[in-house]
N, C-alpha and C positions, 0 to 999 in steps of 0.2 A: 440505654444502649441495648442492643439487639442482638443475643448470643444464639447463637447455632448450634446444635450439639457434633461434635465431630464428627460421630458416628452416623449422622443423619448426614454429612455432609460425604461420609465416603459410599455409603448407600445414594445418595443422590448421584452422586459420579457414575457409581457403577452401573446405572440406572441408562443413566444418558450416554456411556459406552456401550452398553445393551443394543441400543435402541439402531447406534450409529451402525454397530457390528450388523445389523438386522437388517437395516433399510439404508445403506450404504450406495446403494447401484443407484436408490430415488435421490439422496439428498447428497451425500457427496461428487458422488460423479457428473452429476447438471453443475454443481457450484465448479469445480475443477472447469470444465469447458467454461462456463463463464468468466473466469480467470483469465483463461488463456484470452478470450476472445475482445473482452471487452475493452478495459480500460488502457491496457499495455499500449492496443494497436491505436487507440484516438493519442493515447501522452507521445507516443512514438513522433505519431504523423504533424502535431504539434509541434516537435523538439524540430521538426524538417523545416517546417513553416517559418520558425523562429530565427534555425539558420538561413534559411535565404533575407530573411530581415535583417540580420546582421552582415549579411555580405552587403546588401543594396547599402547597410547605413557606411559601411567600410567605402564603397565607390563613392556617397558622398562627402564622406570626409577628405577624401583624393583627390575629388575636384574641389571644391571649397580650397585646398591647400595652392593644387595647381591656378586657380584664378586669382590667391591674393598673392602669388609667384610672381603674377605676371601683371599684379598692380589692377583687376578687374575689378576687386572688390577690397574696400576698409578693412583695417587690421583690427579695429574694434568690433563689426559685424563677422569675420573671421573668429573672433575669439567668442562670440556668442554663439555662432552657430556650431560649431567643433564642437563646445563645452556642451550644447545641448545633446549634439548628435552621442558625445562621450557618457554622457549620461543615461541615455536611450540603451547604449550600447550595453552597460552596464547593469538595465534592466533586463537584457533577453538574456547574459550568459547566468542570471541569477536565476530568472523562470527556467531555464535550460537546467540549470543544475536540481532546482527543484523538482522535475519532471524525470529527469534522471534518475532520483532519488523515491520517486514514488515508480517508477519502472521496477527500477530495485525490492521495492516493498510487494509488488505482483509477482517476483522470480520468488522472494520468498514465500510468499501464501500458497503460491502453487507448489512450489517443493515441499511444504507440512503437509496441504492437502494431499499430494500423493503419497506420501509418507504414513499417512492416516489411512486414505485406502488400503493400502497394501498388509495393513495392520489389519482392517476390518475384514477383507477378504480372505485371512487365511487363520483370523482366529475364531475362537468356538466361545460361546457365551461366558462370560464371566461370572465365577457364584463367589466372588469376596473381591475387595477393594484391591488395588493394586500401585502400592505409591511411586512404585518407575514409571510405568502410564499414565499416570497421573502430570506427574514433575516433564513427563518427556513430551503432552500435549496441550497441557494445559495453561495459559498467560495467568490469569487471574479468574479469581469469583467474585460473582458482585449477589450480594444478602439483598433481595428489597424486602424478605420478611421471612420472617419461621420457615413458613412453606413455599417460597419460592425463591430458589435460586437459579442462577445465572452463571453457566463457564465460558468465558472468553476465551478461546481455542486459538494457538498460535497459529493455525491456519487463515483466523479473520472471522471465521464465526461465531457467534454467542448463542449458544442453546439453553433454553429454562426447563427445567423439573422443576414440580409443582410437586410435593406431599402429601 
């Protein structure tokens, strides 16, 4: 097993809030616009797409009903196709919601990211650890050895210091 000594690990943080305090304007603020720009507006234009696929499947389901109303078509080919259309249907409010939900996941990285700027921009270098900073941006750490770790940033990004 693979131990880290704490103190290496809170130097390592402080290391890589350094860095972020420093070079903030290069690496946060390009990622923040990329946030905003990228993924949100294609999931959006997507969730649009999908609702008009759900309305056209809803007109067919309408007429399919209207035509075996009126005897045009088989109550068996009625129930195949309906069960299909119902089915189909039942895949876009499920991508809908997933998309939704990863929308959701860009309002929040953008809201840490800015949160993080705002931090980096009006503080002064760090000379000792600091575990509210820490607890207040940090997901997780990932060890791949002694000297390199990995913080997962509630924002969405992972940054490594090297030892």
């Amino acid at each position: 097993m693979l131990f880290v000594r704490d103190d290496a690990l809170k130097q390592s943080f402080t290391t890589m809030l350094n860095k972020l305090i420093f070079s903030h304007r290069q690496i946060l603020k390009p990622y923040l616009e990329s946030l905003k720009t990228s993924s949100s507006d294609d999931s959006l234009h997507r969730i649009q797409q999908i609702q008009t696929l759900l309305a056209q499947n809803t007109e067919k389901r309408e007429t399919l009903t209207m035509l075996m109303t009126q005897g045009i078509i088989d109550p068996v080919l009625y129930s195949q196709e309906t069960n299909e259309l119902l089915s189909q249907a039942d895949s876009f409010r499920d991508e809908i919601e997933a998309l939704k939900n990863e929308v959701s996941g860009d309002v929040n990285k953008i809201t840490e990211t800015t949160a993080l700027i705002h931090f980096a921009e009006k503080s002064a270098m760090l000379q000792e650890f600091d575990k509210d900073l820490f607890d207040r941006y940090v997901k997780r750490i990932i060890v791949h050895s002694r000297n390199d770790i990995r913080f997962e940033l509630k924002c969405g990004l992972t940054l490594r210091e090297r030892k």
